[in-house]
PALO-114363 format. One record per atom (N, C-alpha, C): atom name; residue number from 1; y, z, x. Coordinates in steps of 0.05 Angstrom, whole numbers, plus 5000, padded with zeros to 4 digits. Each point is the difference from the previous one (the first is absolute). Example, Ala and Ser with C-alpha at 12.3 -4.5 7.8 and 13.67 -1.06 7.14 Angstrom:
REM residues 2
<rec><atome>N</atome><num>1</num><y>4886</y><z>5156</z><x>5264</x></rec>
<rec><atome>CA</atome><num>1</num><y>5024</y><z>5000</z><x>4982</x></rec>
<rec><atome>C</atome><num>1</num><y>5024</y><z>5000</z><x>5018</x></rec>
<rec><atome>N</atome><num>2</num><y>5021</y><z>4986</z><x>4993</x></rec>
<rec><atome>CA</atome><num>2</num><y>5024</y><z>5001</z><x>5016</x></rec>
<rec><atome>C</atome><num>2</num><y>5022</y><z>5014</z><x>4985</x></rec>
This chain:
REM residues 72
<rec><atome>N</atome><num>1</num><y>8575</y><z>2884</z><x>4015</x></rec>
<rec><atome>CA</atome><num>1</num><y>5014</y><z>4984</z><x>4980</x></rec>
<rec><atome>C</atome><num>1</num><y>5009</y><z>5018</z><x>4977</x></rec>
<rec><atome>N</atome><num>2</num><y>4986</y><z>5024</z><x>4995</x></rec>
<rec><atome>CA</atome><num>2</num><y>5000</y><z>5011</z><x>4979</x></rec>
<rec><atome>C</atome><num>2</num><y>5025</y><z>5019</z><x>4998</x></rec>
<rec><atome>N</atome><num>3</num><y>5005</y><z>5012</z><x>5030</x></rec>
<rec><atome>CA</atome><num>3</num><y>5033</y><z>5011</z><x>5005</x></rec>
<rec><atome>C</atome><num>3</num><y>5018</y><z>4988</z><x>4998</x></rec>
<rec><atome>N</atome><num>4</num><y>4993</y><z>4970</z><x>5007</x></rec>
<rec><atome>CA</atome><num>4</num><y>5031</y><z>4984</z><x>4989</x></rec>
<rec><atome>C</atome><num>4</num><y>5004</y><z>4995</z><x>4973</x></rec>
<rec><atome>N</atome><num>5</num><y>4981</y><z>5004</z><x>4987</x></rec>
<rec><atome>CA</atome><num>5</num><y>4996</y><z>4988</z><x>4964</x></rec>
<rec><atome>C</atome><num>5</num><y>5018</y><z>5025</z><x>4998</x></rec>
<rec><atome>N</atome><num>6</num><y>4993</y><z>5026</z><x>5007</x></rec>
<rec><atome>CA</atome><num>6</num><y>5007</y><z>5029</z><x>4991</x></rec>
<rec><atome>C</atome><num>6</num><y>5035</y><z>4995</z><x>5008</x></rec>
<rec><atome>N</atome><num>7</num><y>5013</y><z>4989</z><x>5017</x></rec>
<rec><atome>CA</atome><num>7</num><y>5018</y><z>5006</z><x>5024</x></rec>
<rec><atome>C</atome><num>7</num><y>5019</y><z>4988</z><x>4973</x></rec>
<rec><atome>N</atome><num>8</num><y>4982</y><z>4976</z><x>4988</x></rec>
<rec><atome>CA</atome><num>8</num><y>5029</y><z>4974</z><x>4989</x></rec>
<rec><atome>C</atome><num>8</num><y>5003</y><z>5009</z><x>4974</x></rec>
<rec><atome>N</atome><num>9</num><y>4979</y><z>5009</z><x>4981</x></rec>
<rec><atome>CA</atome><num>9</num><y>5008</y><z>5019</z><x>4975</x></rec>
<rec><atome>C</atome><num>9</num><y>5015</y><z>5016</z><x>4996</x></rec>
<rec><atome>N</atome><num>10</num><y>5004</y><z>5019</z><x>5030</x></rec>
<rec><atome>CA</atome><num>10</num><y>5017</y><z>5027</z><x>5003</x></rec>
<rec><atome>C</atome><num>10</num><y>5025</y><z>4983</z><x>5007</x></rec>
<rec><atome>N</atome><num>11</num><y>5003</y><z>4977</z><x>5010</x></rec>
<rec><atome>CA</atome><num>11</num><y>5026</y><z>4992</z><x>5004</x></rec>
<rec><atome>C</atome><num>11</num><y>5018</y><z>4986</z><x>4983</x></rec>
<rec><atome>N</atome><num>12</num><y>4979</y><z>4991</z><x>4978</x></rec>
<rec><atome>CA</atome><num>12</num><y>5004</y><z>4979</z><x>4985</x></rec>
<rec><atome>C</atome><num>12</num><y>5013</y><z>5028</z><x>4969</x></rec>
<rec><atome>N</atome><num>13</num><y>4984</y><z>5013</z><x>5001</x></rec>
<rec><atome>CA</atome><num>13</num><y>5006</y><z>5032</z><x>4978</x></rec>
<rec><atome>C</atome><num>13</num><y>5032</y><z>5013</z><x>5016</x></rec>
<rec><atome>N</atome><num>14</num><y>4991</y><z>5002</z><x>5026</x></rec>
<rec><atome>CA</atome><num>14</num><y>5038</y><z>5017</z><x>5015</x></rec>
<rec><atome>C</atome><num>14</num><y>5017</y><z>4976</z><x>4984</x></rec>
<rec><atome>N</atome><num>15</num><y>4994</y><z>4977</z><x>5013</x></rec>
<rec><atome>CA</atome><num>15</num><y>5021</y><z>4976</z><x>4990</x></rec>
<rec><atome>C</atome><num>15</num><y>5007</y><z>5002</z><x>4967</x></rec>
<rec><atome>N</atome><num>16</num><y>4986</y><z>4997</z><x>4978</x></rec>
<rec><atome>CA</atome><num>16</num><y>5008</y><z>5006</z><x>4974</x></rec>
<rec><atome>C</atome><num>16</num><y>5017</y><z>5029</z><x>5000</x></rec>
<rec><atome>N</atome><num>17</num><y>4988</y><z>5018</z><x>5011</x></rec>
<rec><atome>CA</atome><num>17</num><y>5013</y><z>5025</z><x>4992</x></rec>
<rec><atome>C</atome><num>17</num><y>5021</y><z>5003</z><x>5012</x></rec>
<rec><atome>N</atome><num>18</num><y>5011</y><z>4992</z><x>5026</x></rec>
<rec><atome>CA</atome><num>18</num><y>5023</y><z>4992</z><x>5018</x></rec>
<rec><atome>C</atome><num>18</num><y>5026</y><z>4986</z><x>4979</x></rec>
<rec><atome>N</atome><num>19</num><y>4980</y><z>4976</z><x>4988</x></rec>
<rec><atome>CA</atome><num>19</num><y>5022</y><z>4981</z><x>4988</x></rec>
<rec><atome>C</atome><num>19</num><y>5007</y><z>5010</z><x>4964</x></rec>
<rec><atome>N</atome><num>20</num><y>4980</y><z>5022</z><x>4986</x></rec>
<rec><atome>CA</atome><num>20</num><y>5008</y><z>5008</z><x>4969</x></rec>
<rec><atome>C</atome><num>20</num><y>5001</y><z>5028</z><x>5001</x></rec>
<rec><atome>N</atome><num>21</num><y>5010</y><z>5014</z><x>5019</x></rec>
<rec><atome>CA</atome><num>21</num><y>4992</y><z>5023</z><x>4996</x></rec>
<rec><atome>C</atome><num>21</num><y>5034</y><z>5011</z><x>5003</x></rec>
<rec><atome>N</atome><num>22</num><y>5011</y><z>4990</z><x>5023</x></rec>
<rec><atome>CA</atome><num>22</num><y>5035</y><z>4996</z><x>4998</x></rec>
<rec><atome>C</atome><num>22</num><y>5012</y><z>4987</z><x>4970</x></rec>
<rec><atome>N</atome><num>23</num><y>4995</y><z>4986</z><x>4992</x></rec>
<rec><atome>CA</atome><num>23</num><y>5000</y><z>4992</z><x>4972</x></rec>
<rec><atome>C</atome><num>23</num><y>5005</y><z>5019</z><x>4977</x></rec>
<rec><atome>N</atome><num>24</num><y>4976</y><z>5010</z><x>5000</x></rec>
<rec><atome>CA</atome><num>24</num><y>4988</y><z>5022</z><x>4981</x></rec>
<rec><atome>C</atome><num>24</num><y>5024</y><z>5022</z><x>5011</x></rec>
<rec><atome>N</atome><num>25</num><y>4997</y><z>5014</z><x>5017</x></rec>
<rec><atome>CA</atome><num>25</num><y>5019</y><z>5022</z><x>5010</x></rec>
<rec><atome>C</atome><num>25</num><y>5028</y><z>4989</z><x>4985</x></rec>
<rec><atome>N</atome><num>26</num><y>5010</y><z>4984</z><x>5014</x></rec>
<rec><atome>CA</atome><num>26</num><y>5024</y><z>4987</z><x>4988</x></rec>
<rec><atome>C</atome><num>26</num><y>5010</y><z>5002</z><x>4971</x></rec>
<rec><atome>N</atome><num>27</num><y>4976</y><z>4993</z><x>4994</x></rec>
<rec><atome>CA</atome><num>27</num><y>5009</y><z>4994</z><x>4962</x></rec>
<rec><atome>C</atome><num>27</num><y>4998</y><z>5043</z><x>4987</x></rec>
<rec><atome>N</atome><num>28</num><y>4984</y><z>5010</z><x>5015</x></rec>
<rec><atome>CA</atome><num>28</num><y>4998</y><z>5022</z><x>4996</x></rec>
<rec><atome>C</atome><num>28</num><y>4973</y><z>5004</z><x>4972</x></rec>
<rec><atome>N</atome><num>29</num><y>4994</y><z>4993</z><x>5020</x></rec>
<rec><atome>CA</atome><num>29</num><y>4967</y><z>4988</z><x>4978</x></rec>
<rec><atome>C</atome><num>29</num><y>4973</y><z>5024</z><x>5013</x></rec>
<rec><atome>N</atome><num>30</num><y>5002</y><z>5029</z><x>4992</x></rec>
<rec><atome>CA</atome><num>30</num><y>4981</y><z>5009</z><x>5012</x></rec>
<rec><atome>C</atome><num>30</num><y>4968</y><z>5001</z><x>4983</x></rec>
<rec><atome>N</atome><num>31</num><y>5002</y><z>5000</z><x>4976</x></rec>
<rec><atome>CA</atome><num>31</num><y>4969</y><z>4991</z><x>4994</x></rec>
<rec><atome>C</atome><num>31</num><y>4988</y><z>4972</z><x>5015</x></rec>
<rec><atome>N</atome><num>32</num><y>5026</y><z>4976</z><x>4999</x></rec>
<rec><atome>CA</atome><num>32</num><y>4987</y><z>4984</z><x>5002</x></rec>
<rec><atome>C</atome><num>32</num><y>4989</y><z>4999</z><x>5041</x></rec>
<rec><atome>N</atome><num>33</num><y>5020</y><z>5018</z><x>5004</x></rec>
<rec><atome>CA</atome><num>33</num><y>4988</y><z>5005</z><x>5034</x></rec>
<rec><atome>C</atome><num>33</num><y>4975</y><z>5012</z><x>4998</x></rec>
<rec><atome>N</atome><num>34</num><y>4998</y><z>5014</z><x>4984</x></rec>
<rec><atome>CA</atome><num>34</num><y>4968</y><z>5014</z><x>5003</x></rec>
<rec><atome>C</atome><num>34</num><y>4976</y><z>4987</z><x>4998</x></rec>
<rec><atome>N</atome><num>35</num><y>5004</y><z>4987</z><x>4976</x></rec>
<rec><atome>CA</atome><num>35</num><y>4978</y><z>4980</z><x>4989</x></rec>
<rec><atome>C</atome><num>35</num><y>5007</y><z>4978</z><x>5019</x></rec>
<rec><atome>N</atome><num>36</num><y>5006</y><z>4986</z><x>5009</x></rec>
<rec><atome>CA</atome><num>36</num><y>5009</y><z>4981</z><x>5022</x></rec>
<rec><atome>C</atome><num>36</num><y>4991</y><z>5015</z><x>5025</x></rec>
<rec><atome>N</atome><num>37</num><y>4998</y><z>5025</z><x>5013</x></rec>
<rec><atome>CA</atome><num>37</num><y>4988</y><z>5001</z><x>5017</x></rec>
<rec><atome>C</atome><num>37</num><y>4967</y><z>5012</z><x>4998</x></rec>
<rec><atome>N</atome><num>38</num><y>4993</y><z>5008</z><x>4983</x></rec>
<rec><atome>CA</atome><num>38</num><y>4967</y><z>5014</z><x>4983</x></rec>
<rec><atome>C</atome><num>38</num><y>4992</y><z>4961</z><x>5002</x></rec>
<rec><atome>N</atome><num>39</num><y>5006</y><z>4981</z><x>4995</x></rec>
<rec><atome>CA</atome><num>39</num><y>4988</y><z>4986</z><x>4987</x></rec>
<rec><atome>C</atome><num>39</num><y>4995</y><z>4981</z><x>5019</x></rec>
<rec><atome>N</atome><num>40</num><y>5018</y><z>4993</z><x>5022</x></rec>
<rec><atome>CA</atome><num>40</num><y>4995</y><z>4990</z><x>5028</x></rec>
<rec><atome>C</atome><num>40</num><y>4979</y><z>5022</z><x>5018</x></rec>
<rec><atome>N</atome><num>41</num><y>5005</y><z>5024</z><x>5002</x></rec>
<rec><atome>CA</atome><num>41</num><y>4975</y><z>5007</z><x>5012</x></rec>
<rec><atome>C</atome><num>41</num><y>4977</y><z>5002</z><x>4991</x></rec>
<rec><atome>N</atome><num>42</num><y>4995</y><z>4995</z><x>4974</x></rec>
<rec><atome>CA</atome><num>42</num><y>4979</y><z>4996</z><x>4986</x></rec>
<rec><atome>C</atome><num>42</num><y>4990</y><z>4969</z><x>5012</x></rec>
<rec><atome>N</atome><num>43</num><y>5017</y><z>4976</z><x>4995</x></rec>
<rec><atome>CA</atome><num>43</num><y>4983</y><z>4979</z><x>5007</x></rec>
<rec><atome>C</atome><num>43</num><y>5009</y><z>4995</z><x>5037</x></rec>
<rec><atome>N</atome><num>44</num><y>5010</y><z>5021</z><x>5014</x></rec>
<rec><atome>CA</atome><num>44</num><y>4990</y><z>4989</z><x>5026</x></rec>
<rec><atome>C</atome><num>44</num><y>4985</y><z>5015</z><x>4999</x></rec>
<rec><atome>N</atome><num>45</num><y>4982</y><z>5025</z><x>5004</x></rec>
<rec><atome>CA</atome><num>45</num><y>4983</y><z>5015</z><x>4999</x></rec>
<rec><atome>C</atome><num>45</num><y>4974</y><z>4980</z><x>4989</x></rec>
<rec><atome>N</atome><num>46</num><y>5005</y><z>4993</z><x>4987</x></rec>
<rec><atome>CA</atome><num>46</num><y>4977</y><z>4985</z><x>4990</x></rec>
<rec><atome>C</atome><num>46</num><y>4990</y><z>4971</z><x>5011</x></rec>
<rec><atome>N</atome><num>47</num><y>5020</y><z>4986</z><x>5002</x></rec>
<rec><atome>CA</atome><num>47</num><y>5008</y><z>4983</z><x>5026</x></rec>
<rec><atome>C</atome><num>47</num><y>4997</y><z>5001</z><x>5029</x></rec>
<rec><atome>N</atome><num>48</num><y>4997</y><z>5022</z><x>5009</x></rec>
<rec><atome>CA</atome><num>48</num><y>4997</y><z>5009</z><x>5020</x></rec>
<rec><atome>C</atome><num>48</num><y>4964</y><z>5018</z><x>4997</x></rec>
<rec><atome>N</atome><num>49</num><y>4989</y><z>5012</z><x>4983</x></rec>
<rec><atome>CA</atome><num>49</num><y>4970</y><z>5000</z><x>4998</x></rec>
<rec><atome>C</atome><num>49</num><y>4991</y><z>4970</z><x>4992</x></rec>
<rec><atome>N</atome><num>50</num><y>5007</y><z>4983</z><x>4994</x></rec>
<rec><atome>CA</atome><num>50</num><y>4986</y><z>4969</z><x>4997</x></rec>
<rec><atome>C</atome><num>50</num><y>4997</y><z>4991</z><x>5028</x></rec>
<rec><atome>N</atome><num>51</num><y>5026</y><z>4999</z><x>5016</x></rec>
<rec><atome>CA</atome><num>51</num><y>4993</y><z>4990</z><x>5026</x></rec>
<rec><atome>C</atome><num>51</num><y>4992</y><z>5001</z><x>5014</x></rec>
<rec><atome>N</atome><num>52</num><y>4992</y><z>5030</z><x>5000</x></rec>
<rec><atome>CA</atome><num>52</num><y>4982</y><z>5026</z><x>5021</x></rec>
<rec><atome>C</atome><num>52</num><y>4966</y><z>4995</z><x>4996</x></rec>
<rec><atome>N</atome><num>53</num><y>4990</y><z>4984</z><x>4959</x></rec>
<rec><atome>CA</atome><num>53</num><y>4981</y><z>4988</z><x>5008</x></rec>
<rec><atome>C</atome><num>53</num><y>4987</y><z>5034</z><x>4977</x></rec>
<rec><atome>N</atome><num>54</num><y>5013</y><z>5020</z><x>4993</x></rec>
<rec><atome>CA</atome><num>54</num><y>4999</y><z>5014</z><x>4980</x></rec>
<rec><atome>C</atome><num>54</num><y>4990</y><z>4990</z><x>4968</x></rec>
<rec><atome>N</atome><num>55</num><y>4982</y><z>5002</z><x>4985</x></rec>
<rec><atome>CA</atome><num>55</num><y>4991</y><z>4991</z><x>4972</x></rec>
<rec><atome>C</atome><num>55</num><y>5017</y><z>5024</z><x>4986</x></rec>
<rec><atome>N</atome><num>56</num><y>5019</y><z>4980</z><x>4989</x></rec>
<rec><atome>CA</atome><num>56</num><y>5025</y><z>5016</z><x>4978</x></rec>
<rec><atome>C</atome><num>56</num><y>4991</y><z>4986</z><x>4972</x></rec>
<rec><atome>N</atome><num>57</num><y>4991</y><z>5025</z><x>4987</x></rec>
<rec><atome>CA</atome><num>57</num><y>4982</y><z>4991</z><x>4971</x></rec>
<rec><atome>C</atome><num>57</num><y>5026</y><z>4975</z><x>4984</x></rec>
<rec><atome>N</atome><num>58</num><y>4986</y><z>4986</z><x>4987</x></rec>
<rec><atome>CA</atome><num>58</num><y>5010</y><z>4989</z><x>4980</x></rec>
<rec><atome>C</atome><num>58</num><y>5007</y><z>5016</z><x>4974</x></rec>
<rec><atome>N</atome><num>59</num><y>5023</y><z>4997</z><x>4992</x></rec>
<rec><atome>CA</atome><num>59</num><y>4997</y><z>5013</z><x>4969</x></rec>
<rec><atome>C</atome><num>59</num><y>4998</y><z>4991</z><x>4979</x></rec>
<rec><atome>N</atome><num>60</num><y>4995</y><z>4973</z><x>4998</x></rec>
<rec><atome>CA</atome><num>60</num><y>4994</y><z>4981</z><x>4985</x></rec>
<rec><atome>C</atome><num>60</num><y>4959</y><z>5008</z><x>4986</x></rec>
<rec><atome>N</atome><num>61</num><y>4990</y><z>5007</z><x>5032</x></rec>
<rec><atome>CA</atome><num>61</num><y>4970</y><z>5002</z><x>4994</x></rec>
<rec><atome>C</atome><num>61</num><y>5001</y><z>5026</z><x>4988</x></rec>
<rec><atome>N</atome><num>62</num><y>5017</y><z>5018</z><x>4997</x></rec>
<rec><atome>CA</atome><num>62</num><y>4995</y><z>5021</z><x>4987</x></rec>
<rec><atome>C</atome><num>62</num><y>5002</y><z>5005</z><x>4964</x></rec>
<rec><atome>N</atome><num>63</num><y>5020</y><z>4978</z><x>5010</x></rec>
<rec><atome>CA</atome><num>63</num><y>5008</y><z>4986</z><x>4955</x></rec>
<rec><atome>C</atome><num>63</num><y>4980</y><z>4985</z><x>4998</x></rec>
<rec><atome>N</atome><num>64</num><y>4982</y><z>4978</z><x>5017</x></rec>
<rec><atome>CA</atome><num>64</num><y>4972</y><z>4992</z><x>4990</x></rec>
<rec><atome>C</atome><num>64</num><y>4981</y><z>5011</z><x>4990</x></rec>
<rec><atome>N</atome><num>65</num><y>4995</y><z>5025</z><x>5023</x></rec>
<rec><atome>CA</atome><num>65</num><y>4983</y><z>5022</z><x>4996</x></rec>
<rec><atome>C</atome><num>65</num><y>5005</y><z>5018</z><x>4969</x></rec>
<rec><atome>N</atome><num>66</num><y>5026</y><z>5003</z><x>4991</x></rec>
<rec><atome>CA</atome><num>66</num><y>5003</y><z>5017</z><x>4973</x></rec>
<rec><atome>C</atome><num>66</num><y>4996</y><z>4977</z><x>4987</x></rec>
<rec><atome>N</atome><num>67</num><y>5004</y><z>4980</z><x>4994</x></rec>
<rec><atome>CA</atome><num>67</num><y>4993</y><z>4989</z><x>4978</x></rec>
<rec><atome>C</atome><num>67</num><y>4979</y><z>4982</z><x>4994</x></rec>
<rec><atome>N</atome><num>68</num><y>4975</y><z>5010</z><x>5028</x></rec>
<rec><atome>CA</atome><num>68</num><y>4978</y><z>4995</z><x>5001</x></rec>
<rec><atome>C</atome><num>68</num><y>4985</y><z>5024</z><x>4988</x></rec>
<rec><atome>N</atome><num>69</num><y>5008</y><z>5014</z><x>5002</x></rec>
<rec><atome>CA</atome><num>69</num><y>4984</y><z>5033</z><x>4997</x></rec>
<rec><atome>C</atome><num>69</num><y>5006</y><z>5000</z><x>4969</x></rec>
<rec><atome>N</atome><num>70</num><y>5016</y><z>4988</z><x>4993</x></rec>
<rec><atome>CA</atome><num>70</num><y>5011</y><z>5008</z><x>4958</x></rec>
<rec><atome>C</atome><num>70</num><y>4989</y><z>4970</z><x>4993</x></rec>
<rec><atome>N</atome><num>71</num><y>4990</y><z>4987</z><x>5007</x></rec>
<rec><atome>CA</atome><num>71</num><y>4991</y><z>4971</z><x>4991</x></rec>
<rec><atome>C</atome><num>71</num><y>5015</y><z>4979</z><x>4991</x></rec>
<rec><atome>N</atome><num>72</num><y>5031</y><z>4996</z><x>5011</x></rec>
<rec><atome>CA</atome><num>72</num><y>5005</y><z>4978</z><x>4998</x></rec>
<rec><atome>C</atome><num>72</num><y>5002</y><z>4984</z><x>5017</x></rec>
């Protein structure tokens, strides 16, 4: 089950980047291609260790943790 979870993220990430990435080229938008592509492989990567069943830290518990440690 866990290869198809993997299979539809990667298809569902081609599909966005398929459909804004011609866009982007077009308008002649190259920061925004970069950051537009850094920022999708960031959340299928991460997307893709969730489904696999991978513990991808929270970073929320890490801002708990500092402002547990300074006492507020």
């Amino acid at each position: 089950m866990r290869m198809w979870t993997t299979i539809a993220i990667l298809a569902v990430a081609a599909a966005i980047f398929w459909l804004e990435f011609p866009r982007l080229k077009k308008a002649g938008k190259i920061k925004d291609i970069w950051f537009f592509s850094i920022i999708l492989f960031l959340t299928t990567t991460v997307s893709v260790l969730e489904s696999r069943g991978v513990n991808v830290p929270n970073p929320l518990d890490s801002i708990q943790a500092f402002y547990q440690a300074i006492g507020l």
